[in-house]
C-alpha positions as a Python dict, from the first residue, in 0.01 Angstrom:
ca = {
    (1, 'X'): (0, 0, 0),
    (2, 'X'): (160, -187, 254),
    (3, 'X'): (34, -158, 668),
    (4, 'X'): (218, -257, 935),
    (5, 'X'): (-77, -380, 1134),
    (6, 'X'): (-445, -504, 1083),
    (7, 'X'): (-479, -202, 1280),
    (8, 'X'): (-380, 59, 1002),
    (9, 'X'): (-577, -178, 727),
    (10, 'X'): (-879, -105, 900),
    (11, 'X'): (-833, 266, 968),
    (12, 'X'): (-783, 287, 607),
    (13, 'X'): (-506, 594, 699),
    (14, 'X'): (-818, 775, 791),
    (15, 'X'): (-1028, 741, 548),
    (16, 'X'): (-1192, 409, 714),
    (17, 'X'): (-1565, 574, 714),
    (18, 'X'): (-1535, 640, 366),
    (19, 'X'): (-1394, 347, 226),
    (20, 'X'): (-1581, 61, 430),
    (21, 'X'): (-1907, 280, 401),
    (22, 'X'): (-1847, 233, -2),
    (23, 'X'): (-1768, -119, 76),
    (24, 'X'): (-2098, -137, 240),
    (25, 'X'): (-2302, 35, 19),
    (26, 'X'): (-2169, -160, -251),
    (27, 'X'): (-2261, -525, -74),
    (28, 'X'): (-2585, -402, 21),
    (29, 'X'): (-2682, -321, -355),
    (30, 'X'): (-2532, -579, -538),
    (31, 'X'): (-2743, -861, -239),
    (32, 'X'): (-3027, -646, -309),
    (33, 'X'): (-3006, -709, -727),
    (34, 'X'): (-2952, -1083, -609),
    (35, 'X'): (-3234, -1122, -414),
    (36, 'X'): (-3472, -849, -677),
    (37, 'X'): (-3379, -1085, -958),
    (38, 'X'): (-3453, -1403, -774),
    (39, 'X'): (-3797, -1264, -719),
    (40, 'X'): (-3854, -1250, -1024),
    (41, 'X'): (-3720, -1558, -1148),
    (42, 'X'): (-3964, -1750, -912),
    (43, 'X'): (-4234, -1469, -1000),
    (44, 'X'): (-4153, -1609, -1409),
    (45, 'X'): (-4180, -1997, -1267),
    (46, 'X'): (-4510, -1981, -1124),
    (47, 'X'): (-4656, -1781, -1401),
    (48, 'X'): (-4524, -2019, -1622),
    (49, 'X'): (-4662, -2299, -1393),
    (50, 'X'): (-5020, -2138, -1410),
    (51, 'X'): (-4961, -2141, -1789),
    (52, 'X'): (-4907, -2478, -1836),
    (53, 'X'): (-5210, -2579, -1573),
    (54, 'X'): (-5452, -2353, -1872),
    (55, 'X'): (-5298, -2516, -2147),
    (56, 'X'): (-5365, -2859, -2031),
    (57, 'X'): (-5742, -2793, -1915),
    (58, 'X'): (-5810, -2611, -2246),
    (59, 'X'): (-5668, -2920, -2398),
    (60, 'X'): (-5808, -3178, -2185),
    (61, 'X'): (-6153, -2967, -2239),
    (62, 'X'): (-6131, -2982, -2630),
    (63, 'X'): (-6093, -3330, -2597),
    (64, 'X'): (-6408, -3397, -2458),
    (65, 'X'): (-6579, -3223, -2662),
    (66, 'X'): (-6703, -3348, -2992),
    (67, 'X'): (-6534, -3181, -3306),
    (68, 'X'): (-6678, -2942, -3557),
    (69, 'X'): (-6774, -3008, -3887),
    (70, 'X'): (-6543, -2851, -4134),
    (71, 'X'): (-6608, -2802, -4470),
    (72, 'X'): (-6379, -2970, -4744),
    (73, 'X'): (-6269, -2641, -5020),
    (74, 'X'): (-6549, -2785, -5286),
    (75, 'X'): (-6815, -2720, -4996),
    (76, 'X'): (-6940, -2361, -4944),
    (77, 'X'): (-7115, -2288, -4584),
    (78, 'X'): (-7488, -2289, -4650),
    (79, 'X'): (-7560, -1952, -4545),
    (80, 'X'): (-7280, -1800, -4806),
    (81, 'X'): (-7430, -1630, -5139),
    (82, 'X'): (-7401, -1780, -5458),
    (83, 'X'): (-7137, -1597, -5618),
    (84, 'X'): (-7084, -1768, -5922),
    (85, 'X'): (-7361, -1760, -6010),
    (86, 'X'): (-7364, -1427, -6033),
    (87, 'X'): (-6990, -1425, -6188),
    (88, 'X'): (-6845, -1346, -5899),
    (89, 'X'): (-6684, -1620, -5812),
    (90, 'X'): (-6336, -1770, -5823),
    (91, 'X'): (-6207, -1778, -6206),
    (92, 'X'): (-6054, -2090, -6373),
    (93, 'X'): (-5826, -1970, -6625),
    (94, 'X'): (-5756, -2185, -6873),
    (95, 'X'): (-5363, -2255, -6995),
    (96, 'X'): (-5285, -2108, -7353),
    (97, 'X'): (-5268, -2478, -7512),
    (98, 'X'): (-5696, -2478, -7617),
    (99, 'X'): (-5681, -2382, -7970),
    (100, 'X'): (-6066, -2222, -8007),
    (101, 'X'): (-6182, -2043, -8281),
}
């Protein structure tokens, strides 16, 4: 379309309400996604923020404190039950090259 004035751009051949309203509308939602989404994004950085801070006292906490024992694999914990013993406990199997009667 071609107008002869700024005049006739505006009035949109009538239809000015209609078409800057949409206009409007428009600007008003796609600011408002902007601004909803940078919310959030500085929402996300200070949880993440308060994530880190946790992490390093839980970490700076088990360093001060003294470590458990652990148990090597050929140690059982002394309140366990015997199980082999009873023949319930892991099974060596032996590989096919024993020749026994």
């Amino acid at each position: 379309m071609h107008w002869s004035s700024w005049q006739a751009f505006v009035e949109m051949g009538g239809y000015a309400l209609y078409v800057w309203g949409s206009f409007g509308v428009t600007l008003v939602l796609i600011l408002g996604e902007v601004w909803q989404a940078r919310q959030s994004w500085v929402e996300e950085l200070g949880n993440l923020r308060d994530a880190i801070q946790i992490d390093e006292s839980l970490q700076a906490q088990r360093a001060s404190t003294r470590p458990l024992a652990t148990l090597t694999p050929s140690q059982t914990h002394p309140l366990s039950p015997d199980l082999s013993a009873q023949g319930l406990g892991p099974r060596v199997e032996s590989s096919g090259s024993d020749s026994t009667p």
